[in-house]
C-alpha positions in Angstrom: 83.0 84.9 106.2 79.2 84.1 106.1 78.4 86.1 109.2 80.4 88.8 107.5 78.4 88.9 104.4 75.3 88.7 106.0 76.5 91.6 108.3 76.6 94.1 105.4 74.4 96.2 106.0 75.2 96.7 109.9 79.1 97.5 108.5 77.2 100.3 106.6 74.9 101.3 110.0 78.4 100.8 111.7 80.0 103.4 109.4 77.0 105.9 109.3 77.6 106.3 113.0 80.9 106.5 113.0 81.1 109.3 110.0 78.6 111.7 112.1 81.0 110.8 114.8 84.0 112.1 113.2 86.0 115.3 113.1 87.7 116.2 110.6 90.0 119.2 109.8 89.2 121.8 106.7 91.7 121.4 103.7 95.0 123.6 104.6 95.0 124.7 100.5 92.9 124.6 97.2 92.4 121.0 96.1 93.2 120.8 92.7 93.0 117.0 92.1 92.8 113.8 94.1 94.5 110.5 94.4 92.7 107.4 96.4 95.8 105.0 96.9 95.1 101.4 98.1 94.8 98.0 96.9 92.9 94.5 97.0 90.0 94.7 99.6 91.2 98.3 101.3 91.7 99.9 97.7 88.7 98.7 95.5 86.6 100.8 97.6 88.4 103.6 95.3 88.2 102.5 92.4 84.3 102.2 92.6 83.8 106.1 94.6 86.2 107.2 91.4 83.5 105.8 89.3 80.6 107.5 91.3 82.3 111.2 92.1 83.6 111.3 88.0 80.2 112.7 86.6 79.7 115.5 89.7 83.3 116.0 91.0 84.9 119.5 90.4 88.6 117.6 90.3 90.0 115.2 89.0 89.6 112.4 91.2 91.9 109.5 90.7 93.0 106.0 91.9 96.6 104.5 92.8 97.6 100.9 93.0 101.1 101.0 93.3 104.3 102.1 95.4 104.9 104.9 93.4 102.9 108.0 93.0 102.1 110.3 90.2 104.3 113.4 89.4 101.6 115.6 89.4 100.9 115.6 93.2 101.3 118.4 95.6 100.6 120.4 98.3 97.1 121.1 96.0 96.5 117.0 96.0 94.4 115.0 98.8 96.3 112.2 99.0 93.4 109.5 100.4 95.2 106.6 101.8 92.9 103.1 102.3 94.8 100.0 104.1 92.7 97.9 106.6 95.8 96.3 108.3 97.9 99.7 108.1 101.0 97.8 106.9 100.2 97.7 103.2 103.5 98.2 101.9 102.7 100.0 98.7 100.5 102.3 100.0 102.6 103.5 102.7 105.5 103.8 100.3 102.7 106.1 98.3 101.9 107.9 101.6 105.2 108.7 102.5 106.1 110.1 98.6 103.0 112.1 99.4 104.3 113.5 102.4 107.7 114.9 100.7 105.9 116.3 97.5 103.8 118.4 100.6 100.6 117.1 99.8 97.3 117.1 102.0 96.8 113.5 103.4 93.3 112.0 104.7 93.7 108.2 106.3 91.7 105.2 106.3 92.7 102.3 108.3 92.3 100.1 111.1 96.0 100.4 112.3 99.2 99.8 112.1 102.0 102.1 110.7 99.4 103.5 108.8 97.9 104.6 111.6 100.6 105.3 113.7 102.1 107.9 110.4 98.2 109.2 110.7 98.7 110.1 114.7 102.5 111.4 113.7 101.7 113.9 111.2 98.2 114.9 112.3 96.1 113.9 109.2 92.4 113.4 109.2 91.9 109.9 109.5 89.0 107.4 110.2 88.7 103.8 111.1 87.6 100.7 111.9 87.7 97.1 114.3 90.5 95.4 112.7 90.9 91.3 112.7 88.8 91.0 109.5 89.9 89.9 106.2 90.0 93.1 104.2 87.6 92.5 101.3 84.9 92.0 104.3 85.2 95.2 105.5 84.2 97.4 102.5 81.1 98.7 103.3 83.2 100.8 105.6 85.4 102.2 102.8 82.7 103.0 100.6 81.0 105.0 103.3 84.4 106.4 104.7 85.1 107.8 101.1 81.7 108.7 100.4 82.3 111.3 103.6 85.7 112.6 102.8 85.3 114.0 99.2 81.7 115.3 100.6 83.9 116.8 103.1 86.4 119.0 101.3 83.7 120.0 98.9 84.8 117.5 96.4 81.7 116.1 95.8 78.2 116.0 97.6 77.2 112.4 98.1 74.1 113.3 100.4 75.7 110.1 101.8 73.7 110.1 105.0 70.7 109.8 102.9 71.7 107.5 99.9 73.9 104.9 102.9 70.3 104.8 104.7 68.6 103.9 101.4 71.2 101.3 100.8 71.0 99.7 104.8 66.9 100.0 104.2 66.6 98.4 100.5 69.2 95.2 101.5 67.8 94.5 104.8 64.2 94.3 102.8 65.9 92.3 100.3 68.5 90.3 102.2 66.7 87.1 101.8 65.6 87.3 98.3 69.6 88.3 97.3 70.6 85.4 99.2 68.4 83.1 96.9 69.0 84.2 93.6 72.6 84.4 94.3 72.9 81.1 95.1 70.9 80.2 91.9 73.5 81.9 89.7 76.2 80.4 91.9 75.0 77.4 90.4 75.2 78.9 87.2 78.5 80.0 87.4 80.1 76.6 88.8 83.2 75.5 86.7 83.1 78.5 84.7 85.5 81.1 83.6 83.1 84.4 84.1 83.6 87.5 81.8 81.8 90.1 84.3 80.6 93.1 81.8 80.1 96.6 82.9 79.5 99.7 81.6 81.9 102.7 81.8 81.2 104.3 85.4 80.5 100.8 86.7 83.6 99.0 86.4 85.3 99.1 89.6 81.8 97.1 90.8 82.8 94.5 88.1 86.3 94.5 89.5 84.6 94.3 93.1 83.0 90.8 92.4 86.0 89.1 90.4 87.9 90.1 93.5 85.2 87.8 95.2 85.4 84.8 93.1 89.1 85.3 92.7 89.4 85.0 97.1 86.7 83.6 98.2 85.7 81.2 95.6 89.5 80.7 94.2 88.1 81.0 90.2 89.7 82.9 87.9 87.3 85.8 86.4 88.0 89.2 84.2 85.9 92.2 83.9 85.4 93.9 81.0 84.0 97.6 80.1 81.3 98.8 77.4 81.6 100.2 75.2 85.5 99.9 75.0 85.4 96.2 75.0 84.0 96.2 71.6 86.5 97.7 69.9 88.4 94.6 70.8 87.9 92.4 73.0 84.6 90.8 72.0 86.6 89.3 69.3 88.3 86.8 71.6 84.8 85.4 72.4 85.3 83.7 68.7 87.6 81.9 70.8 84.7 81.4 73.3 83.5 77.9 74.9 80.9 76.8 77.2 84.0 76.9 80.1 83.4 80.5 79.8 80.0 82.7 80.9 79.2 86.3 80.6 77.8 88.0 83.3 76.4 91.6 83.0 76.2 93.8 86.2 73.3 96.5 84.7 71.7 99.9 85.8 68.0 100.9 84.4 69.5 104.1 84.3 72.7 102.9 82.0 73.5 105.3 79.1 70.7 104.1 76.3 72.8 103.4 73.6 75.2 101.1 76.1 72.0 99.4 76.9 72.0 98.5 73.1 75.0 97.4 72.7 74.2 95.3 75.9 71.4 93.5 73.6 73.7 92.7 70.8 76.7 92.2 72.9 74.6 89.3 73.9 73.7 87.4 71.1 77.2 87.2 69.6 78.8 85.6 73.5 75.5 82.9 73.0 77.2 81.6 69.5 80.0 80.1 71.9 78.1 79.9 75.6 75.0 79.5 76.8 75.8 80.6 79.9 75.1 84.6 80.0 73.5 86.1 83.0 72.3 89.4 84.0 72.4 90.9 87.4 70.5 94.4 87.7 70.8 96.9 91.0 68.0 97.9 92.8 67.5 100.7 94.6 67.3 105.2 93.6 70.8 106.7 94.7 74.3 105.5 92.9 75.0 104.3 96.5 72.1 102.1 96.6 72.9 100.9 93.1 76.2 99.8 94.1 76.2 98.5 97.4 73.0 95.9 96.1 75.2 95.2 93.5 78.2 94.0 95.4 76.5 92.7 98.0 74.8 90.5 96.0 78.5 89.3 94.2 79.6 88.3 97.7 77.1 86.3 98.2 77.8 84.8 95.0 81.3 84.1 95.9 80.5 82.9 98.9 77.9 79.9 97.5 80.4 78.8 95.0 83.0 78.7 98.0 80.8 76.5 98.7 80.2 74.6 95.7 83.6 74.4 95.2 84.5 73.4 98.6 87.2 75.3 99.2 88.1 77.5 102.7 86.7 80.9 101.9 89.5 82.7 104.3 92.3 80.6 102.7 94.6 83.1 101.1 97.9 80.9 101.1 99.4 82.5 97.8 99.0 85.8 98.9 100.4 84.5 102.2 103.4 83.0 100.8 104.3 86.4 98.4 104.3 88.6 101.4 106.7 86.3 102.9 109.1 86.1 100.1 109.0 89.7 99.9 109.9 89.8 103.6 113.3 88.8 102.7 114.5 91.4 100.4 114.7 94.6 102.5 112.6 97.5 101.7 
């Protein structure tokens, strides 16, 4: 998983070439809305373009975690379907309710019956070398979806630009991330962490609990300003120094959010002294976020270390998929 990490950057290179490689069909009808359905590792990816296309796209652009798909598809939805392995059962149980409600389908996948539906019905689809844990591979999907809504006219990422940015800016900072990561690492050893973003960032906050949840097997919990204080800053009165607060920030973040960042602060440090700050570097959204994650796995990977626990072990996830393979589906 280290060499992974550290090959971040080249994933995104990787991706950049194969994008200007690809053909893709136009969209067959008017896209009214869009659904991005996929989970874990293939599917945050989605959650984090949602966050990046909602203040320029012209639709509604939306994410699904789940077998089932919303009522309002049709043959006016793109249907964007992310599973590494190609055998996520949810998301081709989503794919194939897609398919009946007539709607357009775009495919992102390294296999499988994913894959194999792709070839079948002729979607656009676009891949990668499979073998790899999922949640290693997202610098693909975040380029991969970055170049489909530019391509039906959802959105214009100007991702060649922004994804050159991001390779540029983390191979100049490569070493310095690795450093302060593993300082906070250290930070963040035997500690519940409360990762804080603000609305438009979350699904980076989501990113990096995925991280410590996997790869560092720590329970974590984002959170999102400003709706988290409305309520749930109230249960850090029930705060300890087993928790930490860790806030993933933007220069650019909505001023009065910044604000409530600085107060937001000084009531968590009543309970913990533990409360860190993490801010992007970097111009473009893009940029922003792929410092931002990249710099979260590397946190997950030093308190992997810390912890010393095997970084590719996934044994409960292992062991649901194979009670599930005994009810048929």
């Amino acid at each position: 998983m280290k060499q992974l990490i550290a090959q971040f950057s080249r994933h995104l290179q990787d991706a950049l070439r194969t994008i200007q490689e690809a053909s893709f069909d136009p969209a067959p009808h008017s896209i009214q809305n869009v659904l991005i359905t996929g989970l874990g590792g293939s599917g945050i990816g989605g959650s984090i373009i949602a966050d990046l296309a909602a203040p320029k796209a012209k639709v509604p652009v939306l994410v699904n975690k789940n077998y089932l798909i919303p009522a309002f598809v049709s043959e006016h939805t793109l249907v964007i379907a992310c599973s590494y392995s190609g055998n996520t059962e949810e998301t081709l149980a989503a794919v194939k309710s897609a398919i009946e409600k007539g709607a357009m389908v775009a495919c992102i996948t390294s296999g499988g019956r994913l894959k194999q539906l792709a070839a079948d019905h002729r979607f656009n689809q676009i891949g990668m070398q499979g073998g790899n844990p999922p949640r290693s591979m997202f610098a693909y999907a975040l380029a991969y979806l970055a170049f489909i809504l530019t391509h039906y006219g959802i959105v214009d990422f100007a991702f060649a630009k922004d994804l050159s940015e991001a390779i540029a800016l983390l191979d100049a900072e490569e070493e310095n991330i690795r450093q302060e990561a593993e300082a906070m690492a250290k930070k963040l050893t035997g500690k519940t962490t409360q990762l804080l973003a603000v609305a438009g960032n979350l699904g980076i906050a989501s990113r990096m609990r995925q991280q410590l949840n996997e790869n560092a097997k720590m329970l974590a919990w984002e959170a999102e300003i400003p709706e988290m204080n409305h309520n749930e800053l109230v249960g850090w009165e029930g705060g300890s120094k087993q928790y930490a607060a860790l806030f993933l920030r933007n220069e650019d973040d909505y001023a009065r959010n910044q604000k409530r960042i600085d107060i937001i602060k000084d009531i968590i440090r009543k309970k913990t002294d533990t409360v860190l700050e993490l801010w992007s570097k970097g111009d473009s959204p893009l940029a922003k976020t792929a410092y931002l994650v990249h710099f979260g796995d590397w946190v997950s990977y030093y308190l992997s270390e810390i912890n010393q626990v095997d970084i590719l072990d996934i044994k409960s996830i292992d062991l649901l998929k194979s009670e599930l393979g005994k009810v048929p589906f």
